[in-house]
C-alpha positions in Angstrom: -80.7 25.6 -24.7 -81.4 27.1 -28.0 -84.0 29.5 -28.1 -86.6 28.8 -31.2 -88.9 30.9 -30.1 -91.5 28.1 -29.6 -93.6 28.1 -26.7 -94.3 24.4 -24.2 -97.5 24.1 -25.7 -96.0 24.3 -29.3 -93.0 21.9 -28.0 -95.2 19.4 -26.8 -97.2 19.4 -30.1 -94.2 18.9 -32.0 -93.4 15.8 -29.3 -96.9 13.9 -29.9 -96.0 14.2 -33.4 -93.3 12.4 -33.7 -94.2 9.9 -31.4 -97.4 8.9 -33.1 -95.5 8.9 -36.3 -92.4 6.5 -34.7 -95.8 4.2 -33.2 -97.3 4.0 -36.6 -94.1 3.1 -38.9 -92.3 0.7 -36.2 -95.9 -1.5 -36.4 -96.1 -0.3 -40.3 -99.9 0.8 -39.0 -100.4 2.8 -42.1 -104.2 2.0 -42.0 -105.1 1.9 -38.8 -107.7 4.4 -38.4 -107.3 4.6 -34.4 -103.8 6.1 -34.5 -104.6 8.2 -37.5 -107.3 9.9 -35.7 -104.7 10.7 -33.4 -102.5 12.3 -36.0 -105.4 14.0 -37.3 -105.9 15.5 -34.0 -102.0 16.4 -33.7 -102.1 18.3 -36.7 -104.4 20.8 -35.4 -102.2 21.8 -33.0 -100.0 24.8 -33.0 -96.4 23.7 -32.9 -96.1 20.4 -35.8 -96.1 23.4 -38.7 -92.2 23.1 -38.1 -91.7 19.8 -38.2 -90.1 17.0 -40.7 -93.3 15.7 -41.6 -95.4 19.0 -42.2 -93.0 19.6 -44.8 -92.8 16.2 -46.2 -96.5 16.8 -46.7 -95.6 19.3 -49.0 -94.1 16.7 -51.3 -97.9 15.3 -52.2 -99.1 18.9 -53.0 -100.7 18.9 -49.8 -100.1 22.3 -47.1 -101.4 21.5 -43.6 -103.0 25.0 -44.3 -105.3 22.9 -47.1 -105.1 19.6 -45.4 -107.1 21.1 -42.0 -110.1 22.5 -44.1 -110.8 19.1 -45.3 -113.2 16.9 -43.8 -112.5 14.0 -41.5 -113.0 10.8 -44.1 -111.1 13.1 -46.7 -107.8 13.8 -44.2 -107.6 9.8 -43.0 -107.6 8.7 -46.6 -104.8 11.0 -47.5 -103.1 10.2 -44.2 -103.0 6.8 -45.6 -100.7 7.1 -48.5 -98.5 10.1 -46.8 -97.6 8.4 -43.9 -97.0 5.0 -45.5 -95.0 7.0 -47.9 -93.0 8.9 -45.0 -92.3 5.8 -43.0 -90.8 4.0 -45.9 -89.3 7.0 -47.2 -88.0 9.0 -44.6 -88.6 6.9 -41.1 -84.9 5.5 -41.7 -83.9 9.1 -42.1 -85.6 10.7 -39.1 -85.9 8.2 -36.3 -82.7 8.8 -34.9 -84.1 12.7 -34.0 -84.9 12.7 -30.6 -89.0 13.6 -29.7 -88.3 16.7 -28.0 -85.5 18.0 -30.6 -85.2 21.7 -31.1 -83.0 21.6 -34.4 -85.1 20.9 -37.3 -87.9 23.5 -35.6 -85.1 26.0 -35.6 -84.4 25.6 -38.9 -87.9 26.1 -40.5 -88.3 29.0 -38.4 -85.3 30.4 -39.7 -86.5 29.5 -43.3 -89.9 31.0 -42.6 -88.4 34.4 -41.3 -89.5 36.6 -45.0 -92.9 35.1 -44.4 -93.3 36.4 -41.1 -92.0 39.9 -42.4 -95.1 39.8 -44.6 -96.8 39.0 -41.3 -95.0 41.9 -39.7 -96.1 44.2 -42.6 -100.0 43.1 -41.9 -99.4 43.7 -38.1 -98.5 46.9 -39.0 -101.1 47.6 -40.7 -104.1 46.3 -38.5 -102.2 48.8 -35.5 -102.6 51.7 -38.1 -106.2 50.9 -38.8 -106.8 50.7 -35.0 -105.6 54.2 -35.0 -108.8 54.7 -36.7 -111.0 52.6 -34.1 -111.4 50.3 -37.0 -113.3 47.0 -36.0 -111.5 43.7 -36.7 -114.2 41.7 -38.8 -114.8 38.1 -38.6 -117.4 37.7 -40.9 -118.7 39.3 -44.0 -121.8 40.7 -42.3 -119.3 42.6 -39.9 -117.2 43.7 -42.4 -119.4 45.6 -44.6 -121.9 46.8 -41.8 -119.0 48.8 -40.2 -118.1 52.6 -41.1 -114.8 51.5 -41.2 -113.3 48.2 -40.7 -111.0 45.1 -41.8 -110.6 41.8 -42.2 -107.8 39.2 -41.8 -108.1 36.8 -45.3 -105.8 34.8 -44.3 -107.6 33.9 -41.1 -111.3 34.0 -42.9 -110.9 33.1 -46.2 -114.5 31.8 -46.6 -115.6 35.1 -46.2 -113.3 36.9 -49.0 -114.9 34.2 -50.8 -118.4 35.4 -50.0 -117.2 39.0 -51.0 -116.2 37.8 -54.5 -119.5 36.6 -55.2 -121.2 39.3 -53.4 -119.5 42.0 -55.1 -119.2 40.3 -58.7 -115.3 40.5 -58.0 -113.7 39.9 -61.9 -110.2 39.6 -61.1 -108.4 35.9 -60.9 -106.5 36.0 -57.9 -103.6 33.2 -57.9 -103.3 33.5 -54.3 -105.4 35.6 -51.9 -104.8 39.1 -50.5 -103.7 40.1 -47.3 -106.9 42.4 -46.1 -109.5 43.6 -46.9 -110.3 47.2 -45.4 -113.4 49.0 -45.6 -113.6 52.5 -45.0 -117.3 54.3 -45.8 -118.5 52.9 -49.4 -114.9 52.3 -50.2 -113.2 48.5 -50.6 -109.8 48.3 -50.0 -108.0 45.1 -51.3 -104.7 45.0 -49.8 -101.5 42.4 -50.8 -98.2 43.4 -48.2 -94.7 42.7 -48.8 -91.9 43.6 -47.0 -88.4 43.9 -48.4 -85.3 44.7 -47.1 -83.0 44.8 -50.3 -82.0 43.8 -53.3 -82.3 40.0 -55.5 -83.9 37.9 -57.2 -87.1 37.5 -54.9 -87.2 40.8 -53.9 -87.9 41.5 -57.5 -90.3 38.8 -57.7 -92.1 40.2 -55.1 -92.1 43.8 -56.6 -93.4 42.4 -59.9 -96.3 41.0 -58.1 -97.5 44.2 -56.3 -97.3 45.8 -60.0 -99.6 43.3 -61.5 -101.7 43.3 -58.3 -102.8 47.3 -58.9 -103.1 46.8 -63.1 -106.7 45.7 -62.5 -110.0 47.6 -61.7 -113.3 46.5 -60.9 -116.7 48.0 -61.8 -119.3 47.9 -58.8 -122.2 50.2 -58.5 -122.5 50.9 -54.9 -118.9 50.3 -53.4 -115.5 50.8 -54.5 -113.0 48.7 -55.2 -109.3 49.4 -55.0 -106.4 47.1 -55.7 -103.8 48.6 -52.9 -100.0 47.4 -52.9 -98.4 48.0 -49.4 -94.7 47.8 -49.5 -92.7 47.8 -46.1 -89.2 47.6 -45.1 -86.0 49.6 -45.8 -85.9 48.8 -49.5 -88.9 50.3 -50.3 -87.4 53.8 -49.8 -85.5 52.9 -53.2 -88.9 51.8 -55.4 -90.6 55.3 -53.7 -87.9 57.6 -55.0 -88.5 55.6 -58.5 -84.6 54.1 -58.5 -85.6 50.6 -59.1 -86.6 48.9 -62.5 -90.1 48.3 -61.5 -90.7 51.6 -60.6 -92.0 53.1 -63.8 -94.2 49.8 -64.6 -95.7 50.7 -60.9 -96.4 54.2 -61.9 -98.3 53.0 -65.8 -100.6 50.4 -63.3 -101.2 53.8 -61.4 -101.9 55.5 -64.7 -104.3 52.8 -66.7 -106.0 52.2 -62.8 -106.4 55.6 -60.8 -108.8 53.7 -58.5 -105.3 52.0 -57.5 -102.6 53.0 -55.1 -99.4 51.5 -54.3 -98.4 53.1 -50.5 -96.1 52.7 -47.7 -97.3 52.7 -43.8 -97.5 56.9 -44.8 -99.7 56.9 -47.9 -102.1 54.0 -46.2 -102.6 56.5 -43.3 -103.4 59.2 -45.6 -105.5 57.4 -48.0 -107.8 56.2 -45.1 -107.8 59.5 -43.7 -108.8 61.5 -47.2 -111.7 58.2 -47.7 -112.7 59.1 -44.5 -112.8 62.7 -45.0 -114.4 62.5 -48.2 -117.6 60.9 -46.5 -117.6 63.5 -43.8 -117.6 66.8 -46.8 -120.1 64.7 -48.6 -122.5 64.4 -45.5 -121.9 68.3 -45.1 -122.6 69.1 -48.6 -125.5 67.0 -48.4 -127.1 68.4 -45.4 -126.9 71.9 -46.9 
């Protein structure tokens, strides 16, 4: 049996998928509503993400990430033309694949496996703020009324949202952060890669925590920093300033000194000087 790392549940989603699919393109139901529903349903389950037709999704510009905050009347319509599409596209191509097949799953694992290191990286992360008894926000309101605290954007992007408009937030992001962590008065807008060595996306990714940290915000009451979090064995190379992109990190760091660009190390000690900074401030204070 080859192991994909799936769980039964995540199997059997995978299994309704395909069978609601082989239903709807062996009686060419593209329209009917009823069994659309159903795939509707299907697609909110965890599992059909590595599947043929998730990806052939993709194709009309639509992610099942985007296609489950649409509304009900909004996801049918677009069912419509994608499944019609996919049965008289790819149906011919697929049907032989048995429901309960483990090989294309595999595959798009295996294709996903940087993503998950980025996941890995934020892991790592929320266990380091939890060193700190930091409370894992769900909402805005929880965010910003903790001492210290962060939030998952990926999970609750409606409420980076909120914090955009809240805070005035200038910079165009072309894809959201990571997390957001809050520690005191202080706003920390973390993007995490993780990168193992050398090429052509590796560099890509590099250039994108350098143009992350060249921009700095103006807010009265809290304060925002642009922080790059780099992971992985490769990283040891960009930190001792051997790589290309080194110097172009260090001018970001220079023209933005509200900025950082860290390592599991530096994040632990930049939480820990915010948070001591608070706690000499309320001594001074008291004096």
């Amino acid at each position: 049996m080859i192991d994909v790392g799936l769980s039964p549940s995540q199997l059997e989603a995978i299994k309704n998928l395909r069978a609601i699919l082989k239903d709807i393109c062996k009686n060419k139901a593209f329209y009917d509503e009823n069994r659309l529903k159903k795939l509707v349903k299907c697609l909110n389950e965890d599992g059909v993400q590595y599947t043929e037709f998730t990806a052939f999704m993709n194709t009309f510009d639509v992610s099942l990430s985007t296609f489950k905050k649409w509304g009900s009347s909004e996801k049918i319509e677009a069912l419509k033309v994608i499944v019609k599409n996919y049965c008289i596209k790819r149906f011919d191509l697929y049907k032989s694949i048995e429901e309960n097949d483990r090989l294309i799953p595999q595959v798009m694992i295996d294709r996903g496996a940087s993503r998950r290191k980025t996941e890995a990286g934020k892991n790592k992360i929320k266990r380091l703020m939890e060193e700190f008894e930091a409370e894992e926000a769900k909402t805005l309101n929880e965010f910003l009324s903790e001492k210290i605290a962060y939030l998952d954007v990926n999970h609750y992007e409606q409420e980076f949202q909120k914090l955009k408009e809240q805070l005035g937030l200038k910079k165009r992001f072309d894809k959201n952060p990571d997390l957001l962590i809050k520690v005191n008065n202080h706003i920390l807008i973390v993007e995490a890669k993780h990168i193992k060595e050398a090429g052509g996306a590796q560099d890509k990714s590099l250039l994108e925590l350098c143009n992350f940290i060249g921009y700095e915000e103006e807010t009265s009451d809290i304060l925002i920093h642009y922080v790059a979090f780099l992971d992985g064995i490769y990283a040891n190379r960009f930190f001792d300033s051997k790589h290309q992109y080194s110097e172009r990190a260090q001018e970001a760091l220079r023209n933005c000194p509200n900025n950082y660009f860290v390592n599991t190390k530096g994040l632990r000690e930049l939480v820990e000087d915010l948070l001591q900074e608070h706690h000499q401030c309320s001594e001074n204070c008291s004096e």
